[in-house]
MINU-559551 format. One record per residue: x, y, z of N, C-alpha, C in turn; residue number from 1. Coordinates in Angstrom, 3 decimals. Example, Ala and Ser with C-alpha at 12.3 -4.5 7.8 and 13.67 -1.06 7.14 Angstrom:
BEGIN
+----------+----------+----------+----------+----------+----------+----------+----------+----------+------+
!   n.east !  n.north !     n.up !  ca.east ! ca.north !    ca.up !   c.east !  c.north !     c.up ! resi !
+----------+----------+----------+----------+----------+----------+----------+----------+----------+------+
!   13.190 !   -5.690 !    7.800 !   12.300 !   -4.500 !    7.800 !   13.200 !   -3.300 !    7.800 !    1 !
!   12.850 !   -2.250 !    7.080 !   13.670 !   -1.060 !    7.140 !   12.900 !    0.030 !    7.870 !    2 !
+----------+----------+----------+----------+----------+----------+----------+----------+----------+------+
***
This chain:
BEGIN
+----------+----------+----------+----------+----------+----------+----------+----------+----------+------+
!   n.east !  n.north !     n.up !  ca.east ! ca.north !    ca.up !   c.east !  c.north !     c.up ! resi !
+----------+----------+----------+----------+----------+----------+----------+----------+----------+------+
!   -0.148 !  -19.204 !   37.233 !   -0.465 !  -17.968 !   36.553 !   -1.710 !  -17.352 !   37.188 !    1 !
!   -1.607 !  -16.224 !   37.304 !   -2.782 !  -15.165 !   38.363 !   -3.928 !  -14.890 !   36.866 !    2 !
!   -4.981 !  -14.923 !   37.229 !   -5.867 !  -14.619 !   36.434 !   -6.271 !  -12.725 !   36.938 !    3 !
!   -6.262 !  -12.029 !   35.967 !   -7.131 !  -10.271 !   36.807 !   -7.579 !   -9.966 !   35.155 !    4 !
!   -8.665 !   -8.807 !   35.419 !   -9.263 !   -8.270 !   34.618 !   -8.810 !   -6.904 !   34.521 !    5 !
!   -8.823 !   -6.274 !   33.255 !   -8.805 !   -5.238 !   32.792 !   -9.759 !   -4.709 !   32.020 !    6 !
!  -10.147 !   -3.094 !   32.481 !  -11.230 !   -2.445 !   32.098 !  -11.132 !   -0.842 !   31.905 !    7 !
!  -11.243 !   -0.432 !   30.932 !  -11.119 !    1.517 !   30.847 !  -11.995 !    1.872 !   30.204 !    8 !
!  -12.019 !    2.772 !   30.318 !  -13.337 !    3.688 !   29.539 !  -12.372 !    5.246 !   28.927 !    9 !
!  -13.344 !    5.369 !   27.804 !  -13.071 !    6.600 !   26.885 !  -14.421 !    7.286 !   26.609 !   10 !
!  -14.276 !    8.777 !   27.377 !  -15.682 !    9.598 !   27.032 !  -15.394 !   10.594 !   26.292 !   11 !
!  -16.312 !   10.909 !   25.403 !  -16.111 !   12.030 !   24.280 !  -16.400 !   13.483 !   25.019 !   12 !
!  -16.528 !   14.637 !   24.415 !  -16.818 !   15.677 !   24.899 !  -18.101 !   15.522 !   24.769 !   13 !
!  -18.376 !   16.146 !   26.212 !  -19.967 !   16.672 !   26.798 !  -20.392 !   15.722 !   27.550 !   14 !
!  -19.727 !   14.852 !   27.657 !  -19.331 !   13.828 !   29.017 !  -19.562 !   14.300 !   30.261 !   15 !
!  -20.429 !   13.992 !   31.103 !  -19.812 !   14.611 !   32.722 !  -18.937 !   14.211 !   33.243 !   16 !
!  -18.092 !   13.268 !   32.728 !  -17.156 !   13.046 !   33.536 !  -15.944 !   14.330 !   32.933 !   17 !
!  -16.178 !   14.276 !   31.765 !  -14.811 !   15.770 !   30.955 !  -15.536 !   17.114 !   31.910 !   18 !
!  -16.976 !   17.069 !   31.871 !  -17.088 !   18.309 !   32.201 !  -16.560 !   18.807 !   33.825 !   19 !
!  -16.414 !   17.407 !   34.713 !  -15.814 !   17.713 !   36.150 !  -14.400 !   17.975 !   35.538 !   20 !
!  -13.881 !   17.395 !   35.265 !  -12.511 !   17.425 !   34.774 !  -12.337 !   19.018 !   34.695 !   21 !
!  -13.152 !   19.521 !   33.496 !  -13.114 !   20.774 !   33.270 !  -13.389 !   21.726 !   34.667 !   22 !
!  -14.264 !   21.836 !   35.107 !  -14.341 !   21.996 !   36.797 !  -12.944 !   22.061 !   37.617 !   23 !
!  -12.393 !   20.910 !   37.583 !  -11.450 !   21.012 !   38.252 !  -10.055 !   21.523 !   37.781 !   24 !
!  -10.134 !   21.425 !   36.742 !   -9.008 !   21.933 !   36.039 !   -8.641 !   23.327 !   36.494 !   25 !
!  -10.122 !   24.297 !   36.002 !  -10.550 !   25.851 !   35.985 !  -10.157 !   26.031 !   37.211 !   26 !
!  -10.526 !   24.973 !   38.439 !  -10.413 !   25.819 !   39.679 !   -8.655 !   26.127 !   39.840 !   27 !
!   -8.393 !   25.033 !   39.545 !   -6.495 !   24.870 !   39.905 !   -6.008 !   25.907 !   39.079 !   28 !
!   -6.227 !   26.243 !   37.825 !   -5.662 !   27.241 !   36.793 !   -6.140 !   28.497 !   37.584 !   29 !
!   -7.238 !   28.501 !   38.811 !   -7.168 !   29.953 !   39.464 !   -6.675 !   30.064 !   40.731 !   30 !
!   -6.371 !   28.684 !   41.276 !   -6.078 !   28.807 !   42.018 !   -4.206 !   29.185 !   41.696 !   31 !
!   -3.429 !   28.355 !   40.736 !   -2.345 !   29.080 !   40.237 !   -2.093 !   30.298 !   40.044 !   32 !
!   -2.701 !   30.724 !   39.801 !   -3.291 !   32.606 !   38.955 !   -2.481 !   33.239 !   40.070 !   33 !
!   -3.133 !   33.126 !   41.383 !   -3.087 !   33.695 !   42.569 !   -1.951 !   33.063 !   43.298 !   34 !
!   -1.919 !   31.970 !   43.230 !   -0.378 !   31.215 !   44.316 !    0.328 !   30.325 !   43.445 !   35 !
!    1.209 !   30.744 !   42.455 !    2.058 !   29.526 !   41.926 !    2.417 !   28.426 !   42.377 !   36 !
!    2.290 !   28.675 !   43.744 !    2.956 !   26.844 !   44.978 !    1.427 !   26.697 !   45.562 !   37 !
!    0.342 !   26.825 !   44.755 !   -0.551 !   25.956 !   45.470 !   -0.331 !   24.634 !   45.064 !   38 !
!   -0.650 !   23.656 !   46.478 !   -1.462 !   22.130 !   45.957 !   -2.250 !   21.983 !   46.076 !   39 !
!   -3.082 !   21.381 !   45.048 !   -4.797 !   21.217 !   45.313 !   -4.975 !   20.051 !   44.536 !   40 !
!   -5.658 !   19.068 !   45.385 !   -6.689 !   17.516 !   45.159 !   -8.221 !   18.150 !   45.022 !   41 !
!   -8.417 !   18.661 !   44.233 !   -9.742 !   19.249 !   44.289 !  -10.416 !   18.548 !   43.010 !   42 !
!  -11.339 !   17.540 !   43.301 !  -12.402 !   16.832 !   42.102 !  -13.936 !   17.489 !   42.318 !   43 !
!  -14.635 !   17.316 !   41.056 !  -16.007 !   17.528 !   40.974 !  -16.379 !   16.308 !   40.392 !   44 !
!  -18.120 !   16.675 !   40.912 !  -18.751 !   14.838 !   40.390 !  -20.240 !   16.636 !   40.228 !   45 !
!  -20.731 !   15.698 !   39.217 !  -22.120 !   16.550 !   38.607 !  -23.490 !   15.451 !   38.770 !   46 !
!  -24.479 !   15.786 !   39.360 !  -25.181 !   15.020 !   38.930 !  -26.914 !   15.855 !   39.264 !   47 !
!  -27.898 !   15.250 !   38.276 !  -29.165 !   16.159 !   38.302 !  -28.535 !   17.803 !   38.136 !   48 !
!  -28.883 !   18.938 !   39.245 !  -28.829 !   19.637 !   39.234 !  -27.862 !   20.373 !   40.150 !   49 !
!  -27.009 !   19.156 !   40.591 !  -25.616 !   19.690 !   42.220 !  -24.819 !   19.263 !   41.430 !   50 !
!  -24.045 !   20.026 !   41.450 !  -21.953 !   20.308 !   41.375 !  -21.627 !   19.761 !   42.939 !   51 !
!  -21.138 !   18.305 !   42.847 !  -20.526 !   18.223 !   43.958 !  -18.971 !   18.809 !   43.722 !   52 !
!  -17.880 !   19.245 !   44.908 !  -16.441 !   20.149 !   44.471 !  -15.927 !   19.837 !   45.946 !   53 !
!  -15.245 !   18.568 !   46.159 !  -14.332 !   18.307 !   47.005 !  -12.896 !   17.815 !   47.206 !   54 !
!  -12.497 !   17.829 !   48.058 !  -10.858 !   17.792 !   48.086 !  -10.290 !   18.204 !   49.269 !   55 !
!   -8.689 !   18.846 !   48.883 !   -7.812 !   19.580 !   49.445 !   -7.151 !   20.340 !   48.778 !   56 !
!   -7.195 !   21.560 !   49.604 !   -6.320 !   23.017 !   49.094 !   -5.384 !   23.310 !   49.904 !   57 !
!   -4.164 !   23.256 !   49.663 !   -3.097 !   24.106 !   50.101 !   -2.778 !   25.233 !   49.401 !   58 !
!   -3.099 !   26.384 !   49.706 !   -3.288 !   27.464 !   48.712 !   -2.946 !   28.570 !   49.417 !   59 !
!   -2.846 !   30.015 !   49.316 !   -3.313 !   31.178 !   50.256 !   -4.221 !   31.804 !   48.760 !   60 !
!   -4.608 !   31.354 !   47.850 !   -5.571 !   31.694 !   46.636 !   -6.456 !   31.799 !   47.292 !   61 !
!   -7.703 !   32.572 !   47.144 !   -9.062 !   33.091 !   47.737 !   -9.722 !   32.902 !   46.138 !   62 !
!  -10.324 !   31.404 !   46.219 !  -11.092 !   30.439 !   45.665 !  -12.610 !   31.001 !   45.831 !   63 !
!  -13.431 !   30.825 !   44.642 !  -14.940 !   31.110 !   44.376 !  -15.491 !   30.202 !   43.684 !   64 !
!  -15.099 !   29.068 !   44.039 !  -14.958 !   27.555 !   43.677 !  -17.069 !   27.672 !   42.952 !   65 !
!  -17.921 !   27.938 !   43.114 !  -19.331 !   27.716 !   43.002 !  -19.140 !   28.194 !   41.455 !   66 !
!  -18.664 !   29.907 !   41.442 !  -18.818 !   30.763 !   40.609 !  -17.790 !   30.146 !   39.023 !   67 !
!  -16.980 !   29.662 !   40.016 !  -15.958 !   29.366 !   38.642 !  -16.802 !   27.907 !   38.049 !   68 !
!  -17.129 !   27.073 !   38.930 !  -17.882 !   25.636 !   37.877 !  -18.938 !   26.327 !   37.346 !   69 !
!  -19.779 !   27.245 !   37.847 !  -21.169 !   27.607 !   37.353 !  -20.749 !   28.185 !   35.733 !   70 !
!  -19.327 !   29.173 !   35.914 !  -18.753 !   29.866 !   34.314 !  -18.656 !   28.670 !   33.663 !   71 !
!  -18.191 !   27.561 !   34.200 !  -16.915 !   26.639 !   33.167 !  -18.774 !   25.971 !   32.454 !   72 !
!  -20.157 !   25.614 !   33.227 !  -21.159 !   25.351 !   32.416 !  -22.015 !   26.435 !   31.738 !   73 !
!  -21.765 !   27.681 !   31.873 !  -22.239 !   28.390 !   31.546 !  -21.599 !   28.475 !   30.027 !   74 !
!  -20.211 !   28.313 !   29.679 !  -19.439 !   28.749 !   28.817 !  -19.197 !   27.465 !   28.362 !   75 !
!  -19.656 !   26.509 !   28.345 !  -20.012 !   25.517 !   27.356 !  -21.669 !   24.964 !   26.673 !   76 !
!  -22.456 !   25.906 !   27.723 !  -23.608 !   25.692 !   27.244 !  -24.554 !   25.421 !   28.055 !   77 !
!  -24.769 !   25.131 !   29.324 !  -25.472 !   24.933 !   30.379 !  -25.874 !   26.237 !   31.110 !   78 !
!  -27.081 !   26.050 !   31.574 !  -27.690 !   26.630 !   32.589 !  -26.695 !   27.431 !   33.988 !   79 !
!  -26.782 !   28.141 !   34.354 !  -25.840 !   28.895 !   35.664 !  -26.953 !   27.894 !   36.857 !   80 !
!  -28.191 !   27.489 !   36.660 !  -28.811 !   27.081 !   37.793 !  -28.842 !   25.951 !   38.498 !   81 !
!  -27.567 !   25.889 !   38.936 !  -27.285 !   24.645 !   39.326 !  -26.518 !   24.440 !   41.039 !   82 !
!  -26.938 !   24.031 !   42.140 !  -26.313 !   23.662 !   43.514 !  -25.177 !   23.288 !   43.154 !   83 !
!  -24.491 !   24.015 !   44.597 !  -22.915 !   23.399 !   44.871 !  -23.192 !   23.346 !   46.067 !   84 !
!  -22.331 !   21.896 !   46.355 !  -22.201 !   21.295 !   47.950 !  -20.463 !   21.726 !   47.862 !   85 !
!  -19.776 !   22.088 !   48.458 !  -18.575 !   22.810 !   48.571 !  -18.157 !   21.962 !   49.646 !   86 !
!  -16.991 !   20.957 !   49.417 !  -16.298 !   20.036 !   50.928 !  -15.038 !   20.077 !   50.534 !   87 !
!  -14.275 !   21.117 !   50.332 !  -12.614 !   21.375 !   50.143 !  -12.248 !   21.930 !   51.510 !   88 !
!  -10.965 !   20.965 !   51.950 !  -10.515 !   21.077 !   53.101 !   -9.193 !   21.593 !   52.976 !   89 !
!   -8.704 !   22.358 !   54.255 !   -7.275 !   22.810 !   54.109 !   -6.170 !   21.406 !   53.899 !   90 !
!   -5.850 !   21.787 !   52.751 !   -4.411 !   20.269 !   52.905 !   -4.181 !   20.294 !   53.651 !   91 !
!   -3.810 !   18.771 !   54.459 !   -2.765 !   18.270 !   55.171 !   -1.443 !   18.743 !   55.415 !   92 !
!   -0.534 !   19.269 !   56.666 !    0.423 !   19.307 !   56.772 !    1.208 !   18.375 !   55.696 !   93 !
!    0.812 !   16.871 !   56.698 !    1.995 !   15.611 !   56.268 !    1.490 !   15.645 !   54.312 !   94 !
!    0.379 !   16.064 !   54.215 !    0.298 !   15.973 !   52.707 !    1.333 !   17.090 !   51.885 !   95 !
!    0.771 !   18.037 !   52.256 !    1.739 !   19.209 !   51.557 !    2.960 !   19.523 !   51.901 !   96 !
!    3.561 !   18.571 !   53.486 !    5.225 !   18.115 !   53.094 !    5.922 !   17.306 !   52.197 !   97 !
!    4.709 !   16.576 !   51.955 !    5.273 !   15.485 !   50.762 !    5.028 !   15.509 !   49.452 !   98 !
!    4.443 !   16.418 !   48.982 !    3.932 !   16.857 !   47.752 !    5.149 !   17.473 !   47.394 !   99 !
!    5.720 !   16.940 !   46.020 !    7.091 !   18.170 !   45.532 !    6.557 !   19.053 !   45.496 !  100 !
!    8.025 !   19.901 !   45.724 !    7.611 !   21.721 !   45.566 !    8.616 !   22.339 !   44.215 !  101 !
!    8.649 !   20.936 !   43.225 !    9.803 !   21.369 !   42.013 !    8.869 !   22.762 !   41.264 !  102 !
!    8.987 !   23.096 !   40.135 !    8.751 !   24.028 !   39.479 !    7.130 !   24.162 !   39.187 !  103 !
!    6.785 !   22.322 !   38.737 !    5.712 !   22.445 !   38.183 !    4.419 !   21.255 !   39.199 !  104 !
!    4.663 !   21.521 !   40.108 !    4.041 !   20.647 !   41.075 !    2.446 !   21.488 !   41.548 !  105 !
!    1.889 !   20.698 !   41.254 !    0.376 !   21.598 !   41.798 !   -0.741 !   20.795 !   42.370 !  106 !
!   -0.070 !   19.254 !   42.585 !   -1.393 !   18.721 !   43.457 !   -0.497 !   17.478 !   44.123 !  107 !
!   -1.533 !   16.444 !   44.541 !   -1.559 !   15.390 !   45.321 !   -0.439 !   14.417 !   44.585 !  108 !
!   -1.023 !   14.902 !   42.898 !   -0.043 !   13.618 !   42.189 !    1.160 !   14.463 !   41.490 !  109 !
!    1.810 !   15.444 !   41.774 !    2.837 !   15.963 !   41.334 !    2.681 !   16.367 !   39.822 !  110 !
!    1.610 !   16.652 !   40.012 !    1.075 !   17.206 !   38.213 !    0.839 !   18.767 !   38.521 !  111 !
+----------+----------+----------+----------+----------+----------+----------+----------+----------+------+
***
């Protein structure tokens, strides 16, 4: 018999980890807005006073990726004064051949 461990975590709201979530969510819901067949792997990590916002976009959406995390803390209660390091790369060919293109497909994991 194999011995392994199991471990998860549950964060409430006002979490930084919900609030990247929220980040990333906002960007994909604009980046949809504009290209229904985008795919985008696009995560945020927050920490001190930088919005880190990296990934991959397969998109032709014209993204303002800074402006939209700065709203999503602004409109929960935070400060607009906050750095973004911006490292979103054009998807992958071999990625965005293999990504379904069914109805409701919008990233890396077919969500």
């Amino acid at each position: 018999m194999s011995k392994y461990y199991f471990s998860s975590e549950s964060v409430t709201s006002g979490h930084p980890d919900k609030i990247c979530d929220l980040i990333a969510d906002s960007i994909l819901d604009a980046a949809l807005a504009q290209d229904p067949k985008a795919h985008m792997a696009v995560e945020a990590t927050i920490k001190d006073d930088t919005i880190f916002i990296y990934g991959e976009a397969g998109t032709t959406a014209v993204i303002d990726y800074a402006a939209i995390a700065k709203k999503v803390l602004k409109d929960i209660g935070y400060p607009e004064e906050y750095n973004v390091i911006l490292k979103v790369n054009k998807q992958s060919a071999e990625i965005n051949s293999a990504v379904g293109h069914q109805e409701y497909s919008a990233g890396d994991q077919g969500i």
